[in-house]
PDB file of N, H, CA, C and O in Angstrom:
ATOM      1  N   UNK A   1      87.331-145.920 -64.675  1.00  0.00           N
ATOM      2  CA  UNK A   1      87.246-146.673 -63.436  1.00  0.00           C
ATOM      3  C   UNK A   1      87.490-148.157 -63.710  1.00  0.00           C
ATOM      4  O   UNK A   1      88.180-148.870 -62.980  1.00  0.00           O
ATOM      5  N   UNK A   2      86.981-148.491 -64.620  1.00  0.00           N
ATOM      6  H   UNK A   2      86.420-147.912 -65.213  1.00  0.00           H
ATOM      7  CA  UNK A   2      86.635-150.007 -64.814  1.00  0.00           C
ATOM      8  C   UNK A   2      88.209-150.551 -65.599  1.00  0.00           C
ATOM      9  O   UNK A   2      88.798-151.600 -65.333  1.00  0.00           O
ATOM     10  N   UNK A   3      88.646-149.487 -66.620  1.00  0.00           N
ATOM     11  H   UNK A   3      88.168-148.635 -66.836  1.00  0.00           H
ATOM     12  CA  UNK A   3      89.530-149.840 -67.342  1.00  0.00           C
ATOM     13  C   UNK A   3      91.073-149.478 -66.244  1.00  0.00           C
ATOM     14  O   UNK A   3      92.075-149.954 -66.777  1.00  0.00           O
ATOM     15  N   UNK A   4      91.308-148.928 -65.207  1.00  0.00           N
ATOM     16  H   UNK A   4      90.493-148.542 -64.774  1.00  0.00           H
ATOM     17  CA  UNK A   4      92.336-148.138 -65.104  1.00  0.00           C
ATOM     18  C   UNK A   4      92.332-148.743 -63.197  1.00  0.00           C
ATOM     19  O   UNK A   4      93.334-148.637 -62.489  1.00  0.00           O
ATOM     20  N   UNK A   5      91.305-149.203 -62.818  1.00  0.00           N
ATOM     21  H   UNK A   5      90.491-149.289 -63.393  1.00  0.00           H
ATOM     22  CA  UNK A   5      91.311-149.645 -61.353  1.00  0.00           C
ATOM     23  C   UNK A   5      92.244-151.032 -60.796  1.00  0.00           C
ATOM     24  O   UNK A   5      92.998-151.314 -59.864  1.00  0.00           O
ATOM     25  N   UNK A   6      91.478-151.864 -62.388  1.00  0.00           N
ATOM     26  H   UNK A   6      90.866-151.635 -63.145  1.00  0.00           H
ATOM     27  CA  UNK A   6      92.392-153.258 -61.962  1.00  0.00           C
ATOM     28  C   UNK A   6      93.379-153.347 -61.964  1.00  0.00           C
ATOM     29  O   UNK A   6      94.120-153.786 -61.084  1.00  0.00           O
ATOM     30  N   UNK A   7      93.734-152.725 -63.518  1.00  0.00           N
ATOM     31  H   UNK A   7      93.132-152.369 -64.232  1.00  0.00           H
ATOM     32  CA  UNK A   7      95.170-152.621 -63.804  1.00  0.00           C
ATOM     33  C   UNK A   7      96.503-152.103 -62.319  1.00  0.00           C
ATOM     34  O   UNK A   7      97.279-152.750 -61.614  1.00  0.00           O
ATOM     35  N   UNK A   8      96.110-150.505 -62.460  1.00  0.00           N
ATOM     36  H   UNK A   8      95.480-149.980 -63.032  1.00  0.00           H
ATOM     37  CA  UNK A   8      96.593-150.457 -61.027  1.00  0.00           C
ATOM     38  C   UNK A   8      97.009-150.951 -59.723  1.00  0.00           C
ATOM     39  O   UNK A   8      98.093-150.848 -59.149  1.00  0.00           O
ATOM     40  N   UNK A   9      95.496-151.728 -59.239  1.00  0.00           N
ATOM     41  H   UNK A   9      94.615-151.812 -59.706  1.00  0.00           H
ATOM     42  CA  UNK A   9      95.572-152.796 -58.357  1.00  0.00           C
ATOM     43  C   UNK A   9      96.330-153.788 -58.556  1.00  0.00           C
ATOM     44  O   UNK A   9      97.142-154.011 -57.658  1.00  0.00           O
ATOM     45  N   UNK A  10      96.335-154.568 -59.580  1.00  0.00           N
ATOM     46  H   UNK A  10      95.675-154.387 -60.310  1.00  0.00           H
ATOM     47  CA  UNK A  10      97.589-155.516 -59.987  1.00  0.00           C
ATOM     48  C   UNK A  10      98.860-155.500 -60.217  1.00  0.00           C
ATOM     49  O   UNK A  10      99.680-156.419 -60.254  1.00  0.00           O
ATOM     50  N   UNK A  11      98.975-154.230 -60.388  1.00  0.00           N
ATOM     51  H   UNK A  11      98.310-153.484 -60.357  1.00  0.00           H
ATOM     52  CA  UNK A  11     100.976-153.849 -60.807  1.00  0.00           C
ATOM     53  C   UNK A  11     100.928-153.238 -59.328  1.00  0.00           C
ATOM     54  O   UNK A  11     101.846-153.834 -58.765  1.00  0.00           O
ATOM     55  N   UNK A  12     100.480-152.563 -58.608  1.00  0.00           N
ATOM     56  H   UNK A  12      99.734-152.079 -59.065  1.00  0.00           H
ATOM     57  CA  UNK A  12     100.708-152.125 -57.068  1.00  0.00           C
ATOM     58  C   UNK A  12     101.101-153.724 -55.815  1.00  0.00           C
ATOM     59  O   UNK A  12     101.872-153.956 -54.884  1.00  0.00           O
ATOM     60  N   UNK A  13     100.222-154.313 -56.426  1.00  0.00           N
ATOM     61  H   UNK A  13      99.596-154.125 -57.183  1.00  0.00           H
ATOM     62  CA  UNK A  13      99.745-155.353 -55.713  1.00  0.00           C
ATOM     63  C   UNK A  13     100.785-156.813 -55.631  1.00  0.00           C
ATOM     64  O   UNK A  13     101.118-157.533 -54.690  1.00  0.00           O
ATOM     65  N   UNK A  14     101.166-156.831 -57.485  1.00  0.00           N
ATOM     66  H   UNK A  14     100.895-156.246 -58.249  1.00  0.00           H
ATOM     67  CA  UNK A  14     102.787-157.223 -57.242  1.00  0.00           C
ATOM     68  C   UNK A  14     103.727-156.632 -57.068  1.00  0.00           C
ATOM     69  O   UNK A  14     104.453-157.150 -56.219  1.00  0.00           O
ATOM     70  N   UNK A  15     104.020-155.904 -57.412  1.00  0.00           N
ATOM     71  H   UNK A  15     103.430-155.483 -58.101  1.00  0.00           H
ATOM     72  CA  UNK A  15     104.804-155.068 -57.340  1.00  0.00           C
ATOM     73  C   UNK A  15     105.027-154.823 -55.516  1.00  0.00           C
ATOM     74  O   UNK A  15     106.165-154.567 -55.124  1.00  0.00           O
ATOM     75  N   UNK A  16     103.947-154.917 -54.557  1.00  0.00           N
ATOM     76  H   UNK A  16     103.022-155.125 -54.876  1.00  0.00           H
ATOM     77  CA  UNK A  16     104.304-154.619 -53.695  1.00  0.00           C
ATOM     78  C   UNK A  16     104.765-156.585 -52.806  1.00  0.00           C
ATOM     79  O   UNK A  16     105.474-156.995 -51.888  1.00  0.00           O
ATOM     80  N   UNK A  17     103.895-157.132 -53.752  1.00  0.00           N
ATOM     81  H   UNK A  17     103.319-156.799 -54.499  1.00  0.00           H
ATOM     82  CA  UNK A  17     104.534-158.741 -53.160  1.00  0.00           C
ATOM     83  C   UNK A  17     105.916-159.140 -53.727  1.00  0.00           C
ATOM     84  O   UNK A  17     106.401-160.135 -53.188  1.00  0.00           O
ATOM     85  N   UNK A  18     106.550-158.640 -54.577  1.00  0.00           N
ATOM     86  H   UNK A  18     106.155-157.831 -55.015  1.00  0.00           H
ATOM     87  CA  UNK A  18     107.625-158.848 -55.152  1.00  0.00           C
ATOM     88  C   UNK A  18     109.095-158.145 -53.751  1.00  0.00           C
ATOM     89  O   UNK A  18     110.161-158.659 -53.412  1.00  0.00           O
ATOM     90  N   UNK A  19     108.382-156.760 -53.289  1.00  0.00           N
ATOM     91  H   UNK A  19     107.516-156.342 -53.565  1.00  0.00           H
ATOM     92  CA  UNK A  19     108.939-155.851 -52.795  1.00  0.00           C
ATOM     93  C   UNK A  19     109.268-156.624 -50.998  1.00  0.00           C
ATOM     94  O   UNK A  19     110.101-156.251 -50.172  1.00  0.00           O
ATOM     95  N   UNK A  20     108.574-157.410 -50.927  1.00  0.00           N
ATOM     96  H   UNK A  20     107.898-157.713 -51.598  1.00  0.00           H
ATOM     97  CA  UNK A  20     108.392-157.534 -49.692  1.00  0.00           C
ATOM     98  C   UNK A  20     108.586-159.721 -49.474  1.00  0.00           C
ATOM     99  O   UNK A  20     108.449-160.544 -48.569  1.00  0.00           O
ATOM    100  N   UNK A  21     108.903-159.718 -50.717  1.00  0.00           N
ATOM    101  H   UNK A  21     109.014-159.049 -51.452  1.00  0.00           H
ATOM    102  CA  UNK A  21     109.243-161.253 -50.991  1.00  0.00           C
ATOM    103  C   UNK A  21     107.842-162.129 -50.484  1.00  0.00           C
ATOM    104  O   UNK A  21     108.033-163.277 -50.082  1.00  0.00           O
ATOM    105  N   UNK A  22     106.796-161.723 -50.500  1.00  0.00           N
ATOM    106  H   UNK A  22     106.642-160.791 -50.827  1.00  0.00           H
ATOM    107  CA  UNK A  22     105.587-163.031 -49.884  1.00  0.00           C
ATOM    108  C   UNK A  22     104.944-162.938 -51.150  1.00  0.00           C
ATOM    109  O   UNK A  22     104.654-161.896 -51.737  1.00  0.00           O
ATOM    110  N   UNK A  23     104.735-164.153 -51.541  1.00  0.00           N
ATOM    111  H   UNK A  23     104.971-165.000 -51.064  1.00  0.00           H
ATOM    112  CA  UNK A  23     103.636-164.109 -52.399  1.00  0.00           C
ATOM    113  C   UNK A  23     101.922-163.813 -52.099  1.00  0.00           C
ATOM    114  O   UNK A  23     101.112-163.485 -52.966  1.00  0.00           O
ATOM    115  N   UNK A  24     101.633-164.020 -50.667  1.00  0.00           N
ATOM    116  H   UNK A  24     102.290-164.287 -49.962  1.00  0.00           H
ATOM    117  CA  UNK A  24     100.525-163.957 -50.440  1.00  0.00           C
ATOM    118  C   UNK A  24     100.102-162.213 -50.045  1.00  0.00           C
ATOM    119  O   UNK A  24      99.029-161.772 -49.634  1.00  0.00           O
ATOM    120  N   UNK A  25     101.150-161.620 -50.294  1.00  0.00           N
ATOM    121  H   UNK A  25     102.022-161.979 -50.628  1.00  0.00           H
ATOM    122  CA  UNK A  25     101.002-159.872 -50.032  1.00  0.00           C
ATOM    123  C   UNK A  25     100.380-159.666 -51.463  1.00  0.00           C
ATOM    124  O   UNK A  25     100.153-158.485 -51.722  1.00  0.00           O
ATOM    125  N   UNK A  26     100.104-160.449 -52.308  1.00  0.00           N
ATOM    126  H   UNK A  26     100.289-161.409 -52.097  1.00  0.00           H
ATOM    127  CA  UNK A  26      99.720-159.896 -53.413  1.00  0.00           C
ATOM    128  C   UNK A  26      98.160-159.579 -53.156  1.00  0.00           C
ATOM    129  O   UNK A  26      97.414-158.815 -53.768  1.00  0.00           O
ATOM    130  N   UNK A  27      97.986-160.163 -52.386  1.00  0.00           N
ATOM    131  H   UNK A  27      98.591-160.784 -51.889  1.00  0.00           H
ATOM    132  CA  UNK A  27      96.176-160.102 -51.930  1.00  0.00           C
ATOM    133  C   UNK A  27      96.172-158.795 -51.476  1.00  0.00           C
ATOM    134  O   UNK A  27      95.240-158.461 -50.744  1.00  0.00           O
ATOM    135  N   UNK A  28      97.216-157.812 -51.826  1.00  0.00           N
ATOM    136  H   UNK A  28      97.973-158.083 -52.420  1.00  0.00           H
ATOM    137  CA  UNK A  28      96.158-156.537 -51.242  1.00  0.00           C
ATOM    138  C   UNK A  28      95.521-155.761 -52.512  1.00  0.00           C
ATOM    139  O   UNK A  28      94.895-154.701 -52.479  1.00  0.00           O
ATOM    140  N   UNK A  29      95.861-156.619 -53.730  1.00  0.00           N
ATOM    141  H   UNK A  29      96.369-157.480 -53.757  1.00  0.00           H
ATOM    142  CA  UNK A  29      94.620-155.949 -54.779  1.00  0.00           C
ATOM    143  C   UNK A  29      92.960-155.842 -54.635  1.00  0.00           C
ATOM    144  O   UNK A  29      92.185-155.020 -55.126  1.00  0.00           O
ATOM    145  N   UNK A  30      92.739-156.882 -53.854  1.00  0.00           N
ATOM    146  H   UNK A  30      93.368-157.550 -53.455  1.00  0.00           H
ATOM    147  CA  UNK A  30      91.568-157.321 -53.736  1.00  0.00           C
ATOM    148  C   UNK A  30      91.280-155.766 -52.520  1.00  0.00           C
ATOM    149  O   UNK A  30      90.070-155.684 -52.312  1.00  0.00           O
ATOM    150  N   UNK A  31      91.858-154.942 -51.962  1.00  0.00           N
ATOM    151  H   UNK A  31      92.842-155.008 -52.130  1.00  0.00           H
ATOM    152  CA  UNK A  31      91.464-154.827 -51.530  1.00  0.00           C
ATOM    153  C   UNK A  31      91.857-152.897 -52.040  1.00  0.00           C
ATOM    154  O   UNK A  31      91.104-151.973 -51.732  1.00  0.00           O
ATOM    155  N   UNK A  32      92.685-152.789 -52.542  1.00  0.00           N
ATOM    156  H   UNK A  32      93.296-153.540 -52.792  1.00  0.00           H
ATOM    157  CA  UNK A  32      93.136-151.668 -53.710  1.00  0.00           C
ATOM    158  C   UNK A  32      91.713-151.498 -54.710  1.00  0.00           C
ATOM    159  O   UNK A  32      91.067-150.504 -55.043  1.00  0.00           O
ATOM    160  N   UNK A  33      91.578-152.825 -54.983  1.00  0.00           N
ATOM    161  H   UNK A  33      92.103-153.632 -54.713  1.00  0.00           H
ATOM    162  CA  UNK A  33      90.491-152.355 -56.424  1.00  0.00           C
ATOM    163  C   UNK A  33      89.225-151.476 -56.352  1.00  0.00           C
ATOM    164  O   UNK A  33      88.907-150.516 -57.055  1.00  0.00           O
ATOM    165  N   UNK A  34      88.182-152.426 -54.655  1.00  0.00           N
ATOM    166  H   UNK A  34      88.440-153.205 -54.084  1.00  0.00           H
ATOM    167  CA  UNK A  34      86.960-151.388 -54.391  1.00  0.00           C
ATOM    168  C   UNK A  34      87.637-149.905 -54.057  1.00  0.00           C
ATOM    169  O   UNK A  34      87.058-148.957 -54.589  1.00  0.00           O
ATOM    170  N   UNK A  35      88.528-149.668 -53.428  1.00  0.00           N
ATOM    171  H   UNK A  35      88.998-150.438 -52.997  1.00  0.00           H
ATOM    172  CA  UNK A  35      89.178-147.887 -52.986  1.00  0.00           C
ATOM    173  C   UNK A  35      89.196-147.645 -54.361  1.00  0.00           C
ATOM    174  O   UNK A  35      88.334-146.838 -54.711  1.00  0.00           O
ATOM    175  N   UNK A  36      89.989-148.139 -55.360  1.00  0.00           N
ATOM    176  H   UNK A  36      90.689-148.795 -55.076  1.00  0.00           H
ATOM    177  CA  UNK A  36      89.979-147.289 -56.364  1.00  0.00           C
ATOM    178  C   UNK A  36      88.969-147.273 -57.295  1.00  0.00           C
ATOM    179  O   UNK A  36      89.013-146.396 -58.158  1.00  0.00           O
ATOM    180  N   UNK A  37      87.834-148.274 -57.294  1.00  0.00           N
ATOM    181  H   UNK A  37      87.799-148.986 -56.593  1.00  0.00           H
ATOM    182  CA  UNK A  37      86.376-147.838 -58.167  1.00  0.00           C
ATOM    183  C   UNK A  37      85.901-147.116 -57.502  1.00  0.00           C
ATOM    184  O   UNK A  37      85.072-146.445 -58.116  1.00  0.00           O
ATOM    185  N   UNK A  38      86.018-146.768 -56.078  1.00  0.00           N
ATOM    186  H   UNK A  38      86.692-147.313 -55.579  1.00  0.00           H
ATOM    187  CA  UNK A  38      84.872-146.021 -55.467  1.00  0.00           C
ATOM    188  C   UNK A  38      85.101-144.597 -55.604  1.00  0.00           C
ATOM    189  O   UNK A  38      84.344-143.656 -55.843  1.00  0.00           O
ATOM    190  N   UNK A  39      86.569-144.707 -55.349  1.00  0.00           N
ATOM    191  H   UNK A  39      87.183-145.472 -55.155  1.00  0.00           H
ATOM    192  CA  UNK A  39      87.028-142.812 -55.991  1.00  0.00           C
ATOM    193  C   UNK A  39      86.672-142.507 -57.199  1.00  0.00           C
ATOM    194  O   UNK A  39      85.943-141.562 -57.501  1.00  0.00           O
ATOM    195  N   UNK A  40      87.550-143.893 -58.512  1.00  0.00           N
ATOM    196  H   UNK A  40      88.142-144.661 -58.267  1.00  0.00           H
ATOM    197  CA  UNK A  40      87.091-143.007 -59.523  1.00  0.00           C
ATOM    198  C   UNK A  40      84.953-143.266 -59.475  1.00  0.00           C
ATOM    199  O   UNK A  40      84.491-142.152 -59.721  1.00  0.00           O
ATOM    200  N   UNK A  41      84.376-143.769 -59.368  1.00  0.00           N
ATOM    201  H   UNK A  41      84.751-144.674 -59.168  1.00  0.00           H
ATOM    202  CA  UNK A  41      82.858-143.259 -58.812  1.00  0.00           C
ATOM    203  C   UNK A  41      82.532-142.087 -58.327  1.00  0.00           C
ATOM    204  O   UNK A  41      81.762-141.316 -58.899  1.00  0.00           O
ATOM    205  N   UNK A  42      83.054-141.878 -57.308  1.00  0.00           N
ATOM    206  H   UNK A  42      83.679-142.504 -56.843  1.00  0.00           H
ATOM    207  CA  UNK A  42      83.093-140.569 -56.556  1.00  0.00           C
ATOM    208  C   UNK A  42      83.646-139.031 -57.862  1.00  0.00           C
ATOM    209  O   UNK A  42      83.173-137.899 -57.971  1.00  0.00           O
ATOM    210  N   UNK A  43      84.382-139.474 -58.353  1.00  0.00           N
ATOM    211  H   UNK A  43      84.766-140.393 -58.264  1.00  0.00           H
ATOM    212  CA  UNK A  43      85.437-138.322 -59.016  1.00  0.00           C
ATOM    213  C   UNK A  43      83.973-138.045 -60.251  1.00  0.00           C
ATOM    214  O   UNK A  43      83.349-137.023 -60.537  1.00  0.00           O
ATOM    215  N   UNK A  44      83.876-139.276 -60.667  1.00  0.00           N
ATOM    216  H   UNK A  44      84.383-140.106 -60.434  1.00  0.00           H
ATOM    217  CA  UNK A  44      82.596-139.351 -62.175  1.00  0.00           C
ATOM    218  C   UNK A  44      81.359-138.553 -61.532  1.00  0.00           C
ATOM    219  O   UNK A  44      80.919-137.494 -61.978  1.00  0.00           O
ATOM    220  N   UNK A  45      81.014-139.043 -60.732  1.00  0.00           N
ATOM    221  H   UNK A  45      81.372-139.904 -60.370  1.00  0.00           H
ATOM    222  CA  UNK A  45      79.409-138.164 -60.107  1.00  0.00           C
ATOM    223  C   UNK A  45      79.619-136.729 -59.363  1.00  0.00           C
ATOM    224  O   UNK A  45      78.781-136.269 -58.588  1.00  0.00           O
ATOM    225  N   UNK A  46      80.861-136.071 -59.698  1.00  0.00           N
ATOM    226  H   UNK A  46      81.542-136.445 -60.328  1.00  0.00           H
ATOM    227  CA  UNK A  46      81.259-135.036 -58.756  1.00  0.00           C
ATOM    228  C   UNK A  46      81.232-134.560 -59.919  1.00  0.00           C
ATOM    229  O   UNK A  46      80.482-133.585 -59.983  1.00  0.00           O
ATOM    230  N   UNK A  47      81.881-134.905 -61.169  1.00  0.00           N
ATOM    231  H   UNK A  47      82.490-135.697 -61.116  1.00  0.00           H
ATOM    232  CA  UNK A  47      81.989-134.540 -62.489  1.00  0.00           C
ATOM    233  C   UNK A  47      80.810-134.020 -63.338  1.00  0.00           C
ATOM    234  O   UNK A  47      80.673-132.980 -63.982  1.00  0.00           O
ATOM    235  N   UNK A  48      79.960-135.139 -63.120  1.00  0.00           N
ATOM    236  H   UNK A  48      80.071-135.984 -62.598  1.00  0.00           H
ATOM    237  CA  UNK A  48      78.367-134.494 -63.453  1.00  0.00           C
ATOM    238  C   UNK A  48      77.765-133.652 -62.937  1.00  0.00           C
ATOM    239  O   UNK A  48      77.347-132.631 -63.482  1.00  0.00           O
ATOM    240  N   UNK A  49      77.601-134.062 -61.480  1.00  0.00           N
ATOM    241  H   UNK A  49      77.941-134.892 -61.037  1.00  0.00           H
ATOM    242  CA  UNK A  49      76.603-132.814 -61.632  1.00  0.00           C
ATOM    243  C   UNK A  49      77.140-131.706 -61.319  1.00  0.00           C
ATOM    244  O   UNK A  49      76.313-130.798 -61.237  1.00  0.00           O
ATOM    245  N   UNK A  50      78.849-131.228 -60.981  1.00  0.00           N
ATOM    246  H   UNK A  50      79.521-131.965 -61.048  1.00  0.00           H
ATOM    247  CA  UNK A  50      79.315-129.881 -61.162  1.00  0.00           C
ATOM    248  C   UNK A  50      79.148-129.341 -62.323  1.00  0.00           C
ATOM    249  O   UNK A  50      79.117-128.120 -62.474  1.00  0.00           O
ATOM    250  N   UNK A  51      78.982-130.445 -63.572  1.00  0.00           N
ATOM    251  H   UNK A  51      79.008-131.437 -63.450  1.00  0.00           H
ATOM    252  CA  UNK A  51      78.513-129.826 -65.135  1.00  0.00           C
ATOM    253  C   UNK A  51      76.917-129.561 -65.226  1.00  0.00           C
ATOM    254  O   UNK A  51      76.531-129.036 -66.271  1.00  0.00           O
ATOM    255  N   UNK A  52      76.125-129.815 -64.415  1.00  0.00           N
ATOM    256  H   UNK A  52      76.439-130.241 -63.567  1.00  0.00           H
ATOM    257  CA  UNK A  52      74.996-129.359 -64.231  1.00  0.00           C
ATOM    258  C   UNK A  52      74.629-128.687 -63.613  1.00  0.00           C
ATOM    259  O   UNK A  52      73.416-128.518 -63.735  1.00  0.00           O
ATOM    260  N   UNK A  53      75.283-127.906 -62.626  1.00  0.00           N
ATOM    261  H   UNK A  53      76.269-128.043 -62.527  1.00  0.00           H
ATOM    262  CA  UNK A  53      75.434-126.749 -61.897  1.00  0.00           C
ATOM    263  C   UNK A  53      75.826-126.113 -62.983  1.00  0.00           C
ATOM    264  O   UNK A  53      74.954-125.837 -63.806  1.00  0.00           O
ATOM    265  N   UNK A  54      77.168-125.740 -63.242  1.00  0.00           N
ATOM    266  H   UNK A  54      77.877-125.964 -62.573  1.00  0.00           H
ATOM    267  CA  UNK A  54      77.252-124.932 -64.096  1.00  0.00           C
ATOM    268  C   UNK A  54      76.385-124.401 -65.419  1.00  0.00           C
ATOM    269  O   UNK A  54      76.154-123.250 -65.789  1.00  0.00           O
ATOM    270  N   UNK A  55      76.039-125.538 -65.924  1.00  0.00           N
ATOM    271  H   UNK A  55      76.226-126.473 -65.624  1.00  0.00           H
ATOM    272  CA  UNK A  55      74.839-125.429 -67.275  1.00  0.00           C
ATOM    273  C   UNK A  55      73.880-124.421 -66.735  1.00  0.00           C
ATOM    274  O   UNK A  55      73.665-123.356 -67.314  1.00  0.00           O
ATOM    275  N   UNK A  56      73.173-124.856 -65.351  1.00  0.00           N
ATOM    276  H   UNK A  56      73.349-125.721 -64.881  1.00  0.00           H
ATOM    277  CA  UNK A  56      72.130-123.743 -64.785  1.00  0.00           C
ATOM    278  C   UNK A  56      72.643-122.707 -64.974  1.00  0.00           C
ATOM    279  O   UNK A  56      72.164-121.981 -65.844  1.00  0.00           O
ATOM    280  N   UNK A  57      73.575-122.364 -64.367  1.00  0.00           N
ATOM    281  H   UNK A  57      73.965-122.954 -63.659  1.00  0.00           H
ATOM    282  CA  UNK A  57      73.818-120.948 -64.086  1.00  0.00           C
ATOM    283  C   UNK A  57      73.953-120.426 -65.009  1.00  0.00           C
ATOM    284  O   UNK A  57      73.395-119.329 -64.988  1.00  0.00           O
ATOM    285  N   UNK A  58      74.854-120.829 -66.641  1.00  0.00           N
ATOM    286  H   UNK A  58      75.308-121.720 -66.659  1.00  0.00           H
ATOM    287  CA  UNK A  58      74.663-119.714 -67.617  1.00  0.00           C
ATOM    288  C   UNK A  58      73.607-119.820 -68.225  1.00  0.00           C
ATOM    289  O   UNK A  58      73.294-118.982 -69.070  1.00  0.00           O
TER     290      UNK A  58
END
């Protein structure tokens, strides 16, 4: 999350201000970065405790 969110956000983020010629379109990282910590968050705690479900059961 931490290593793989910003990054993202920043090559999307120019990449999409480059695409569209404004420099100030780059500001949609700021807003890319919480969506993508909160998924990968979401993805990590879905991760656990489906591995703790499973542990019960066998």
């Amino acid at each position: 999350m931490l290593a793989i969110s910003p990054f993202l956000s920043f090559a999307i983020g120019l990449s999409y201000s480059f695409i569209v010629e404004d420099p100030w379109a780059a500001l949609i990282m700021w807003y890319l970065f919480p969506i993508g910590f909160i998924i990968g968050l979401i993805m990590l705690l879905v991760g656990i405790f489906k591995k703790k479900e499973i542990e019960n059961i066998m």
